[in-house]
Structures are given as structure tokens and as C-alpha cells.
C-alpha positions in Angstrom: 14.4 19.7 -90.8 16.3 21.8 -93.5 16.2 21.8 -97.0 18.5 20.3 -99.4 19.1 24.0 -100.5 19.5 25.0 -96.7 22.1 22.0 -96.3 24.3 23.1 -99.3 24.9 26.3 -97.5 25.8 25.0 -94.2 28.2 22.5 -95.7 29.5 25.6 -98.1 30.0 27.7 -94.9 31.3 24.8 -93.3 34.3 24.4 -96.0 34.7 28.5 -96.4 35.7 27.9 -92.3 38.2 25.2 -93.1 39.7 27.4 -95.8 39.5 30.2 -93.7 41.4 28.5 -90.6 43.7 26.9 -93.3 44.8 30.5 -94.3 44.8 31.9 -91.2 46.7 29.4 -89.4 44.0 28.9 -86.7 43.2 25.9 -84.7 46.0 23.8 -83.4 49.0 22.8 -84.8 47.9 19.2 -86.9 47.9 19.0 -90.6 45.0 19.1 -92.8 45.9 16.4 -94.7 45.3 13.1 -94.6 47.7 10.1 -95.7 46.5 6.5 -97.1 48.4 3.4 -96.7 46.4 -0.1 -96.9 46.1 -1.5 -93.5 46.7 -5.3 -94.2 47.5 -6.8 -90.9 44.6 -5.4 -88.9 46.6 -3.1 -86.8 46.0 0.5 -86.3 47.7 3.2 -88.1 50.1 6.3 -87.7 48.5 8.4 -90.4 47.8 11.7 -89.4 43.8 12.8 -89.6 42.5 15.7 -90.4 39.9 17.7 -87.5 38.3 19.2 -90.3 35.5 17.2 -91.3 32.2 17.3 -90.9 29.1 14.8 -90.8 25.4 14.5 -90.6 25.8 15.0 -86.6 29.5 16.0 -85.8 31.6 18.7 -86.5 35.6 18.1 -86.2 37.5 19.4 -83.7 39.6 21.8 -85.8 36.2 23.5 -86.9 35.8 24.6 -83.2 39.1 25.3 -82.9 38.4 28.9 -85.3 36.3 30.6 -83.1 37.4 29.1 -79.7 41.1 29.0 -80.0 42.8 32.2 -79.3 41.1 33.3 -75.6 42.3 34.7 -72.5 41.0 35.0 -68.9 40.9 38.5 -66.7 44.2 37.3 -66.3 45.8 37.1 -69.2 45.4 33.0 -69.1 45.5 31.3 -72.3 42.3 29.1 -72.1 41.7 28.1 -75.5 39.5 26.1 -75.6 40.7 23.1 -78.6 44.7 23.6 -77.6 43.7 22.4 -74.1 41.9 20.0 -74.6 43.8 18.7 -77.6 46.6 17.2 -75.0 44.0 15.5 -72.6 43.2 11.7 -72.1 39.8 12.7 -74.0 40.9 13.5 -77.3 43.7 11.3 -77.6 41.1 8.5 -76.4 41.5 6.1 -79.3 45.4 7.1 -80.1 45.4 5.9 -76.7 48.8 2.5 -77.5 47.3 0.6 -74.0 44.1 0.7 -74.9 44.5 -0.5 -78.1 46.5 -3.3 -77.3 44.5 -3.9 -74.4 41.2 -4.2 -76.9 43.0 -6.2 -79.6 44.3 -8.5 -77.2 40.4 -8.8 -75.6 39.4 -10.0 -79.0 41.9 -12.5 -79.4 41.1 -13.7 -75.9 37.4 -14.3 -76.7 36.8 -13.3 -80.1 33.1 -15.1 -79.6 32.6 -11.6 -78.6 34.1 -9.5 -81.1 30.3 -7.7 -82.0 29.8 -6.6 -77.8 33.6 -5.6 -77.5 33.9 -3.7 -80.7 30.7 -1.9 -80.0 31.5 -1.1 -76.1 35.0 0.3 -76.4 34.2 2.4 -79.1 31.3 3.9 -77.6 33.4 5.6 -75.4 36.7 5.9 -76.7 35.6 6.6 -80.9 31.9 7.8 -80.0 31.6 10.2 -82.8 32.1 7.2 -85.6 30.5 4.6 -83.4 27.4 7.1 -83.5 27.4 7.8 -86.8 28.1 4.4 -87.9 25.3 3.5 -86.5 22.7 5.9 -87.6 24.1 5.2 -91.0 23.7 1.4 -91.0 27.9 0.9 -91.0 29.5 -1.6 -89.4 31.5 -0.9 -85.8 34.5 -2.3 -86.2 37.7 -1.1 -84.9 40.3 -2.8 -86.2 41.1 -4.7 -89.9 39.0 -2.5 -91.9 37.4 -0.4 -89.1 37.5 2.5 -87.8 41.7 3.2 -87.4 41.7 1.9 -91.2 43.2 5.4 -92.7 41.0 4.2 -95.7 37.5 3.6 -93.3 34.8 6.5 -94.0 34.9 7.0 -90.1 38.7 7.3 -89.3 38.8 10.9 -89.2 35.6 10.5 -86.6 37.2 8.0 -84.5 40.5 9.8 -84.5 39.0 13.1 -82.9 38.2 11.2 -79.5 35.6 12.2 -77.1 35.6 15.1 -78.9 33.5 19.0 -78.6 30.4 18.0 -80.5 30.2 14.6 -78.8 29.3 16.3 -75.1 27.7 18.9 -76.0 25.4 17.3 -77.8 24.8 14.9 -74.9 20.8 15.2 -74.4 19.3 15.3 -70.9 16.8 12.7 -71.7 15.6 11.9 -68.0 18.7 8.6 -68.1 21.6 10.8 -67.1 22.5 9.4 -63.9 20.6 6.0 -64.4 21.6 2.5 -65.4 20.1 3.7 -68.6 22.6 5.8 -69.3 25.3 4.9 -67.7 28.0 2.1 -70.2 28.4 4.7 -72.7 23.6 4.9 -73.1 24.7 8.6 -74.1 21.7 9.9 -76.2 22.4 11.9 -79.6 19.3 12.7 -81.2 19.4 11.2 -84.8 18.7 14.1 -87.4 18.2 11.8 -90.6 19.9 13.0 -93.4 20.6 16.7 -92.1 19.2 18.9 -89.7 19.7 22.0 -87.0 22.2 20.3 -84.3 21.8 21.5 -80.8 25.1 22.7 -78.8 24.2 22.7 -75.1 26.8 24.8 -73.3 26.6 26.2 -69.5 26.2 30.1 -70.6 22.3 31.3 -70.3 21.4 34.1 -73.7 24.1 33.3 -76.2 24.6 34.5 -79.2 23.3 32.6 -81.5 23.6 33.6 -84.8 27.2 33.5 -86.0 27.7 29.5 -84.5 24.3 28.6 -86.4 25.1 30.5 -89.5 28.4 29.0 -89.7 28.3 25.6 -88.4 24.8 24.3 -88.3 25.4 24.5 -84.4 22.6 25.7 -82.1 24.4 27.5 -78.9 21.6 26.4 -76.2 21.9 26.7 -72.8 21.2 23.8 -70.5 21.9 23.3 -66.8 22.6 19.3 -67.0 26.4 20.0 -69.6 27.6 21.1 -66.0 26.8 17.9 -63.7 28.5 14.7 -62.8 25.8 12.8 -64.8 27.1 13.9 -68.2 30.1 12.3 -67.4 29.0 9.1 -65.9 27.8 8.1 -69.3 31.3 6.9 -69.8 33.0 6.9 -66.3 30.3 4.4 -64.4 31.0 1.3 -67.1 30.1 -2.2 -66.7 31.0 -5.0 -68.8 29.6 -8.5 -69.9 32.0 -11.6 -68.5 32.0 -15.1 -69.8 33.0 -18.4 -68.0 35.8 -21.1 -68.8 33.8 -22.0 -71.9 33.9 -18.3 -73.1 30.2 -18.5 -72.6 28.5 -15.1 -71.1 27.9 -15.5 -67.6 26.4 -12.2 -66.9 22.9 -12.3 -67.0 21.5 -8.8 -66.9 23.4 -4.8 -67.0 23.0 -4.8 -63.7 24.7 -8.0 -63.1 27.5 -7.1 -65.0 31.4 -6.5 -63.9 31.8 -2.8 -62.8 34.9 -1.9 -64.8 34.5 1.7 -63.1 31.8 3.5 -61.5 33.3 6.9 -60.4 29.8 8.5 -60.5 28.4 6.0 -57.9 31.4 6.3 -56.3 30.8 10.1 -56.3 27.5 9.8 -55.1 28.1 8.2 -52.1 30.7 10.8 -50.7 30.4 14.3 -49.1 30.6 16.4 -52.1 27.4 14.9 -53.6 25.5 16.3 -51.0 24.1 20.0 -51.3 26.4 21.0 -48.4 29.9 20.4 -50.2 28.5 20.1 -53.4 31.7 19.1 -56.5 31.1 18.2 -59.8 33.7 15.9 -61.9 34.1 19.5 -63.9 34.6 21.1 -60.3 37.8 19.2 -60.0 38.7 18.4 -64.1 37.9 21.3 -65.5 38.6 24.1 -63.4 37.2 27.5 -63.6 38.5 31.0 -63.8 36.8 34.2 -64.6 36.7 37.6 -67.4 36.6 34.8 -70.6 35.2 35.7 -73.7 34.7 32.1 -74.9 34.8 33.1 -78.4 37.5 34.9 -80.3 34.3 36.4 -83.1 32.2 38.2 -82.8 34.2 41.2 -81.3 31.6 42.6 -79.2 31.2 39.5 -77.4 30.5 39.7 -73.4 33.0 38.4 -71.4 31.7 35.8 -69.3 32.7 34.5 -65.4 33.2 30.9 -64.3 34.8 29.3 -67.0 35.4 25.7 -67.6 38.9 25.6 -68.6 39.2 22.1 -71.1 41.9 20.8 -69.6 40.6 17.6 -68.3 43.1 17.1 -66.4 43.6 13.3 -64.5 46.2 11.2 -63.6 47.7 9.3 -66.5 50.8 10.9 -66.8 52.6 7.9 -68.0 50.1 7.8 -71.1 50.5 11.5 -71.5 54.2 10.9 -71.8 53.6 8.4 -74.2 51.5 10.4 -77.0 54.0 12.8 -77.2 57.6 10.5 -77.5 55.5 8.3 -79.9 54.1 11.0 -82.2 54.3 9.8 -85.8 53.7 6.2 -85.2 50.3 6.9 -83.0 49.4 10.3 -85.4 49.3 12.8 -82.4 49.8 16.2 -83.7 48.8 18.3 -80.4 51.7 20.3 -78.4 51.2 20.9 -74.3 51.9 17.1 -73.0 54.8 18.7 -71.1 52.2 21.5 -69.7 49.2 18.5 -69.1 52.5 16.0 -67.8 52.9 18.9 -65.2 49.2 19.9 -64.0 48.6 16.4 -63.5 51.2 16.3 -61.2 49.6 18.9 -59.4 46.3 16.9 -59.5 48.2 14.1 -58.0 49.5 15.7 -55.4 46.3 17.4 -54.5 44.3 14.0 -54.2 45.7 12.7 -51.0 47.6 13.2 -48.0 49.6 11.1 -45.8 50.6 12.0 -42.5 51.9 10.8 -38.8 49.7 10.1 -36.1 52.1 8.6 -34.0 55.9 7.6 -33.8 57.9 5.8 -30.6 60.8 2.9 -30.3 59.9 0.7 -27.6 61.6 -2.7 -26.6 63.7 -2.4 -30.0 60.7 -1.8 -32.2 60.6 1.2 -34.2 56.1 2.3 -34.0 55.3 3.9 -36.7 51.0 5.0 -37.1 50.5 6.6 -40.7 47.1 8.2 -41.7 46.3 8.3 -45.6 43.4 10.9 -46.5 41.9 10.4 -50.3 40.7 14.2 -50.7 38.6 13.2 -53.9 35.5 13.1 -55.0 35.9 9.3 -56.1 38.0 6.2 -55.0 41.8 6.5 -55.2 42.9 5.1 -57.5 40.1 5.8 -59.9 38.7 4.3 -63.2 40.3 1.4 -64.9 41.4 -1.5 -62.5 45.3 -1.3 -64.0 45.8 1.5 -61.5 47.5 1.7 -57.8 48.7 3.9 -55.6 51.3 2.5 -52.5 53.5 2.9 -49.8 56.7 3.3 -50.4 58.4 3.1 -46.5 62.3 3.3 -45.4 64.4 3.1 -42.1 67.5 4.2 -41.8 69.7 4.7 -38.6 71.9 7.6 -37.5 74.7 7.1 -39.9 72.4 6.4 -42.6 72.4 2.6 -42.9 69.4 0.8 -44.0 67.4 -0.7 -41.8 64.1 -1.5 -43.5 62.6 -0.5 -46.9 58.6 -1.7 -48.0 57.5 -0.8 -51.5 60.6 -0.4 -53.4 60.0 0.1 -56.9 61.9 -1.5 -59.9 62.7 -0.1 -63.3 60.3 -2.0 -64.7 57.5 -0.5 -62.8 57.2 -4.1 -60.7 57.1 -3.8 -56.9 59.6 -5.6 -54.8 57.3 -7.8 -51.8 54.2 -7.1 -54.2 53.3 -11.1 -54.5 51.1 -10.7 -57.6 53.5 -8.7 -59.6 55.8 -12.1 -59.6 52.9 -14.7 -59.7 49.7 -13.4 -61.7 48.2 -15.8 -60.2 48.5 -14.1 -56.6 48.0 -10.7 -55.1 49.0 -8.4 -52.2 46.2 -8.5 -49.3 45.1 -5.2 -47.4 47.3 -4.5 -44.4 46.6 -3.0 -40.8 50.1 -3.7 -39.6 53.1 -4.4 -41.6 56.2 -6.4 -39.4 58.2 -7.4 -42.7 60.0 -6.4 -45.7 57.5 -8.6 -48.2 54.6 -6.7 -47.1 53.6 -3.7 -49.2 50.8 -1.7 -48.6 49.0 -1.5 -52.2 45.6 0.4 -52.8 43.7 -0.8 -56.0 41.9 -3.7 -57.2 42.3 -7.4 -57.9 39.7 -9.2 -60.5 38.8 -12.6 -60.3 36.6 -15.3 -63.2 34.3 -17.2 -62.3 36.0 -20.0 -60.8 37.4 -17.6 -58.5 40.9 -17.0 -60.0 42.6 -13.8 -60.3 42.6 -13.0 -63.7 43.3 -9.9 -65.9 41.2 -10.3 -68.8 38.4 -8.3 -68.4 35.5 -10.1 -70.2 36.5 -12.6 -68.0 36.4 -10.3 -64.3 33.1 -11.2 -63.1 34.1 -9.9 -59.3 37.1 -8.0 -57.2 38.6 -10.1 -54.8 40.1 -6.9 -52.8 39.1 -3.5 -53.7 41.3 -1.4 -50.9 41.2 1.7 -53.0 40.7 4.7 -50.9 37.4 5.5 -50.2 36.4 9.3 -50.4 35.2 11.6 -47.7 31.7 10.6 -46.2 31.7 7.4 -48.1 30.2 4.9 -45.4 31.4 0.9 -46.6 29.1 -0.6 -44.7 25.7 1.1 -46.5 27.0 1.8 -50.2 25.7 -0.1 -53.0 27.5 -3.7 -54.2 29.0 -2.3 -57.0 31.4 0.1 -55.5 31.7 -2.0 -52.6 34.7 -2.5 -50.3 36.0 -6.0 -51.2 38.5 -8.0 -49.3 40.5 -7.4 -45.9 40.1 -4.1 -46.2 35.9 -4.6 -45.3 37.0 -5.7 -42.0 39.7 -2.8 -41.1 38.0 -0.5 -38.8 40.3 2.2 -39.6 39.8 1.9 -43.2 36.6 3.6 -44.4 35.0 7.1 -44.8 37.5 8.5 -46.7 41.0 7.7 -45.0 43.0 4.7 -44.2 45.2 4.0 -40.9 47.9 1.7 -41.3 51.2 0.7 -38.5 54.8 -0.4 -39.3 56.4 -2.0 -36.5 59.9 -2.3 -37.3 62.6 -4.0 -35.3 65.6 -1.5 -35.2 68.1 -3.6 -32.7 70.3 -1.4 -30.7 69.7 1.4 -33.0 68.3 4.2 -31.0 68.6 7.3 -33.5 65.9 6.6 -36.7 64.5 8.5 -39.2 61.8 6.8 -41.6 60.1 8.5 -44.7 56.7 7.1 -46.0 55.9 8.2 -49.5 52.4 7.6 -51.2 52.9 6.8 -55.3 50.3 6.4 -58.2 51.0 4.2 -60.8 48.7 4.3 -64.3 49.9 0.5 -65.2 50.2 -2.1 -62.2 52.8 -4.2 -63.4 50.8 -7.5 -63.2 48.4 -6.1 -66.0 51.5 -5.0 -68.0 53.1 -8.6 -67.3 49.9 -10.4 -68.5 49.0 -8.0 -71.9 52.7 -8.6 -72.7 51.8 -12.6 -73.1 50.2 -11.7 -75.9 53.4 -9.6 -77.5 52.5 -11.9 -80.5 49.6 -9.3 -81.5 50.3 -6.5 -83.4 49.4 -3.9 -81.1 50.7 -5.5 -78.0 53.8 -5.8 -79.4 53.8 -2.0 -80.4 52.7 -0.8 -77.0 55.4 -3.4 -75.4 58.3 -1.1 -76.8 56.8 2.2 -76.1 55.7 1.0 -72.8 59.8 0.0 -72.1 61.4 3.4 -73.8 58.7 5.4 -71.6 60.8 7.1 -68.9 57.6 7.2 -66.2 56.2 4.1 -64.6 55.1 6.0 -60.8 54.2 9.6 -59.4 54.9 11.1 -56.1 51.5 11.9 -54.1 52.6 12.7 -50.5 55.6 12.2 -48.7 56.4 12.3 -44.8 59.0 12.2 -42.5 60.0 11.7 -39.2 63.1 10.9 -36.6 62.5 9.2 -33.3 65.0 9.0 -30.5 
């Protein structure tokens, strides 16, 4: 424990660094000041906040950025460390328009539960001022006069997202990887009133001195900052549900709705085992080599395998989103266009789609596709709004149409897709498909607990159908409940272990010259989750995502794409 004395030179060394990165133009390219309107209708706000700050436990974003901004690879890469993580998912977690309606129209939707909601999406998506809230007796509140509230003592915390200090602070506490601490059961150790904080990073013998002396930061090495379990204390989430009455029906954690559990799902395919061993950094945050992964002190080592911050996914439509929307969601960071584009890659990298066989016989076109998830996780991953389909067309030899599945509207609807037009429905798991109505869509469908679908998630307490692509080595018949195989898909023989095997039989007529394409497409928001959040347009932050969400120029990605002509 330091002294009071000790303290006052930390926090003066901590201000002569914001000065310093003020005058030098370091860090990234937000303001350092802060704006104050009076939030009066319980919304959240466009002001802009400042990275700079510190706390009793956190240091800002911005603070970082000073000594690990402004690096290169061997190569010449620019792998600065803020900048590229400034444009990801992660630090724009509670700018994040869909979430924030999504969470404001959960509260109006049970606001019996306004304490457990509150306090379970901001674990995750404002940790640093849920933590600090809470180790200073505060209230963890979001909205009204929480923690977007320009004027709450924790909006410049909450606005810096899942940010440096959060993970690396993450202690290995025997949990990671555990129910325990899984649902956001991350452990920061509380320091009182001030102390020496710990920064675990994945370099052994670093130099110590000039991040303590600086930033009250502790460089330490630890093995666990690289492993899949740091990030399941986020990524493997389960959430209380209630019944009709609005009255919680879940009776333990572990009988709670899995909202996502990419970790278990990890754990169950190939590349948890020691053979092909990946982690979630593996894959999200690539590695290259020669990195000095601090700009000071000059004599600094250069160091190989890297962990470049991008944390790259798949939610290009968000990405897209955050940057046309600046002022009104306070996103000062440059690179979407860069993070819009190696998502892309990512997507197109996470699965293949290819012909196993292709005939016409008795005036039936045959078509046999083979879809391959190549991740470590199911595809789609995370939060149950995503999908990914087949898109399938038929044309004969002078290019008329003969057939087309999985046509995509404007609006990011499906055509055939039954529960984009009744929310009450939903598209089953195919093994053949004869007709135009049937669309072959991998994701999930939630039902309550009087069995109907629903898409109110303290109300999910189940998946009706959970299709989503399984990865490599992940056996449906053995895994665990909670990432199980729900639905038709349980009892397709040629849907598990990683791939899916799926047949169009088409009837062509006469026609005896056809080509066919089959394209695989992601989409962040399924349209039945946008149709049902939009009945709720009467909230403040629905409304406000409603318009960006129709001005936003992206509502699918291309995965894989193949084609074929049969005679």
C-alpha cells in the first residue's frame, strides 16, 4: 500500500503524461475535452469523453496510448497498440446504438429487473465503471443518471469500453474457465483507496521501471493474459429469465439461459486439444514478429509474437455504424474502413462451401453442397441476433431464372424465411430443400417458458433450433446441454463435427443446360430481432438505433461462394 505522499506523485506523473501527450499530439485522434449537457430523458449521450482519466484501479485508454502508440513490426507494420484497438467491437462496447437500445428496451420489458440487468450488461460492456462503482459503494446504473450521463462521475470509465487496464488486470484466481468466472466473475483485486496495480502482459523480464514510475502500472508477466479463459469471462454469458408473470424462473447460474458460450463451445472442438491447439487471441488477435511494444524507453528489445489489438470479429454492420454516426454516439477513433475490411477477411476465412455432387436426372436439377465452419466456435457466434444462410440460384442457358432460395431484401429480411414475417414462427433446419420458401438459415431461435418463440432475452429460457455450425471435432451427441444442438438439426446425420451437408433438388423442365451458384452470407442483425426491438421505437434509444439501423448501407457479408453448370 502506498502512501498518501507516494500517491500524489503517481497522480502528478500521471497528469505530466496527459500534458505531455496533449503537447505532443500522441495517442489517438479524440479530444481531451469533455462537454456537459443535462440528460433529462434518460437516454444516452453524444458527448465526446475524454481517455485521459485515471482512478483508484484504471487508467484511460489515452494514457496507454503515449507509450504504445507509434510501433512497427520487422515489417514496417503499424501495430500500435490503442489505434487498433480503438476501432474494435471492445472499445466501442457501450457506444455500441444496438446494444443500447436493446438494454433500454429489456428494462422497459421487465423493469422488475432493472438491479440484475443494469448490473449484467455493464459488467461486460462498461466494466471499468461497473468495477469501480462498486468498490466505491456507487450505484450501477446505466441509463437516467448512470453511467452514459456526461455529468455521472463514471462516464468517462464507461465510455472507454473493455478497455487496456480492464484485461490486463484480469487475475488468474484459480475461476478462469469455471462457472465462477464465467458471466462477466472477472476478478480485479480491490486496492482501497490507492495502491501498486499489477499489468499482466504475455512478455517474460520487462522493464519495469518507466510503466511503474509513470503510471502506477506493474508490467508482470503471466502465462494465463494469453488463453481462451481470459476471454470467456465475458464470451461464455448466461442470463436469468422470468415467466409470463415476469417472475424469475431460473433457479440457479447453472440453470440459466446461455446467451453465448463460445468458450464451451471452444472447448469441445479440435483446437482445444494439445494437438491443434488455438486460442480466441490465436484467431482475434493475430501475431507478427520484430515489435518493440513500447515507443520509450529507446533501448527497448524488440520482441517476437506479437498480439496485434485488432480484435477483429464479424460485426461489420456495427463497425459501419460507429463511424457514419460519429457525433451523435461520441466515437472519435479513425480505421472502421481498415477494421470494415479485415473483418471481411475474417468472414471469409471462417467457412467454406463447396460441391460434392451435381447431376439432372428425370428433370430434376441434384445439387449436394458441403458447408465447413473452419472456427474455433459455432458459426454464427455470440449473441443469438446473428445468422449466416444460403443464398441458392438456377438459371438456364440463356440466363432465365429458374429457382432462387434465400434472396435477401433491402431491409435485411429474407424472402421464404417464415419467422422474419411472423415473429411468432421460424425457419426449421433442412436436409433437402424442393421449394422456393425453404431457406437454409444457421443460427438460433429462443423460446419462454410457455414454449413460444420470443426475442426478449430475460424471457429466453431455451433454443428451439440451434443449427449453427458446429466446429471441427465438436461431437453433438457428447457435448454439454448448454452448447447443445437443438432442433432438426440433432437428428441430421450429416450435420455435426464441424460441417453441414445439405441437397437442392430442383425441377428444371426441359431445361438441359444449368448453372446454379450457392453463396454462404453472415448477417450481424436477423431481421426478426430488428422487427421485434423496433416495436418498441417509442423508447428513446430504439428509436435512435431505428434510423441509423435504416441509413446503414450493410445488412449481410459474403462468406463463400460456389458455382457450377450441369449438362
Amino acid at each position: 500500500m502506498y502512501s498518501n505522499k507516494v500517491t500524489s506523485i503517481i497522480k502528478t506523473s500521471a497528469l505530466l503524461l496527459i500534458l505531455l501527450l496533449q503537447s505532443c499530439g500522441g495517442g489517438s485522434d479524440s479530444p481531451n475535452t469533455t462537454t456537459d449537457p443535462i440528460i433529462t430523458d434518460g437516454t444516452s449521450n453524444s458527448s465526446v469523453a475524454d481517455a485521459n482519466f485515471t482512478s483508484a484501479h484504471f487508467s484511460g485508454s489515452e494514457n496507454c496510448a503515449l507509450c504504445h502508440n507509434g510501433i512497427q513490426s520487422s515489417t514496417g507494420e503499424d501495430v500500435s497498440i490503442e489505434t487498433a484497438w480503438s476501432s474494435s467491437m471492445m472499445a466501442n462496447s457501450t457506444r455500441d446504438p444496438f446494444w443500447l437500445a436493446k438494454v433500454s428496451s429489456e428494462l422497459e420489458r421487465n423493469p422488475q429487473l432493472k438491479e440484475v440487468i443494469d448490473d449484467k450488461c455493464t459488467r461486460c460492456h462498461a466494466p471499468i465503471a461497473n468495477v469501480e462503482a462498486k468498490f466505491s459503494g456507487a450505484a450501477v446504473e446505466l441509463f437516467g443518471e448512470g453511467f452514459v450521463n456526461p455529468n455521472n462521475e463514471f462516464f468517462n470509465h464507461s465510455s472507454d469500453g473493455v478497455s487496456c487496464t480492464v484485461c490486463h488486470q484480469i487475475e488468474d484466481d484459480g475461476n478462469l474457465g469455471t462457472q465462477q468466472g464465467f458471466s462477466g466473475h472477472f476478478n480485479i483485486i480491490d486496492l482501497g483507496v490507492s495502491g501498486e496495480r499489477t499489468a499482466y502482459g504475455q512478455y517474460q523480464n520487462p522493464s519495469i521501471n518507466p510503466m511503474l514510475m509513470n503510471t502506477g502500472f506493474r508490467p508482470t508477466y503471466s502465462e494465463h493474459i494469453s488463453t481462451s479463459e481470459v476471454c470467456a469471462t465475458c464470451h461464455n454469458l448466461k442470463t436469468p429469465f422470468v415467466d409470463s408473470d415476469g417472475v424469475i424462473a431460473s433457479t440457479d447460474i447453472e440453470s440459466e439461459f446461455p446467451e453465448q458460450m463460445i468458450y464451451s463451445e471452444w472447448e469441445q472442438s479440435v483446437y482445444a486439444t494439445v494437438a491443434e491447439q488455438q486460442s480466441c487471441q490465436d484467431c482475434h488477435m493475430p501475431s507478427v514478429d520484430g515489435v518493440r511494444i513500447s515507443n520509450r524507453p529507446i533501448n527497448l528489445a524488440a520482441r517476437n509474437d506479437f498480439s496485434k489489438h485488432t480484435l477483429i470479429g464479424a460485426n461489420s454492420t456495427m463497425l459501419e455504424i460507429l463511424d457514419s454516426n460519429r457525433e451523435e454516439l461520441g466515437v472519435t477513433a479513425n480505421g472502421f474502413d481498415e477494421a470494415i475490411a479485415q473483418t471481411r477477411l475474417m468472414l471469409e476465412s471462417s467457412a467454406d462451401i463447396e460441391v460434392l455432387n451435381q447431376q439432372i436426372f428425370n428433370q430434376e436439377l441434384v445439387v449436394q453442397l458441403r458447408i465447413t465452419n473452419n472456427t474455433g466456435h459455432k458459426l454464427p457466434g455470440g449473441y443469438p441476433s446473428r445468422r449466416v444462410f444460403i443464398h441458392f440460384t438456377v438459371n438456364d442457358s440463356a440466363g432465365v431464372d429458374l429457382f432462387e432460395s434465400g434472396k435477401m431484401n433491402a431491409d435485411g429480411s429474407i424472402v421464404g424465411a417464415d419467422g422474419d414475417q411472423d415473429l411468432l414462427s421460424y425457419e426449421p433446419h433442412y436436409e433437402e430443400i424442393t421449394s422456393q420458401d425453404q431457406v437454409q438459415i444457421y443460427g438460433t431461435v429462443m423460446v419462454n417458458t410457455d414454449d413460444e418463440v420470443t426475442y426478449t432475452l430475460l424471457r429466453a429460457a431455451s433454443y428451439v433450433k440451434d443449427n449453427r455450425l458446429t466446429p471441427a471435432g465438436f461431437a453433438k451427441l457428447t457435448v454439454p446441454a448448454d452448447v447443445r444442438v437443438a432442433g432438426l438439426a440433432f437428428e441430421d446425420d450429416d450435420f455435426n463435427l464441424g460441417f453441414d451437408v445439405i441437397t437442392y433438388r430442383i425441377p428444371i423442365g426441359d431445361a438441359s443446360n444449368v448453372s446454379f451458384k450457392a453463396e454462404l452470407k453472415y448477417q450481424t442483425l436477423a431481421y426478426g430481432f430488428i422487427k421485434d426491438l423496433f416495436l418498441d421505437n417509442n423508447n428513446a434509444e430504439v428509436a435512435k438505433f431505428e434510423t441509423m439501423y435504416n441509413n446503414a448501407a450493410i445488412r449481410a457479408e459474403m462468406i463463400s461462394v460456389v458455382e457450377g453448370t450441369v449438362n
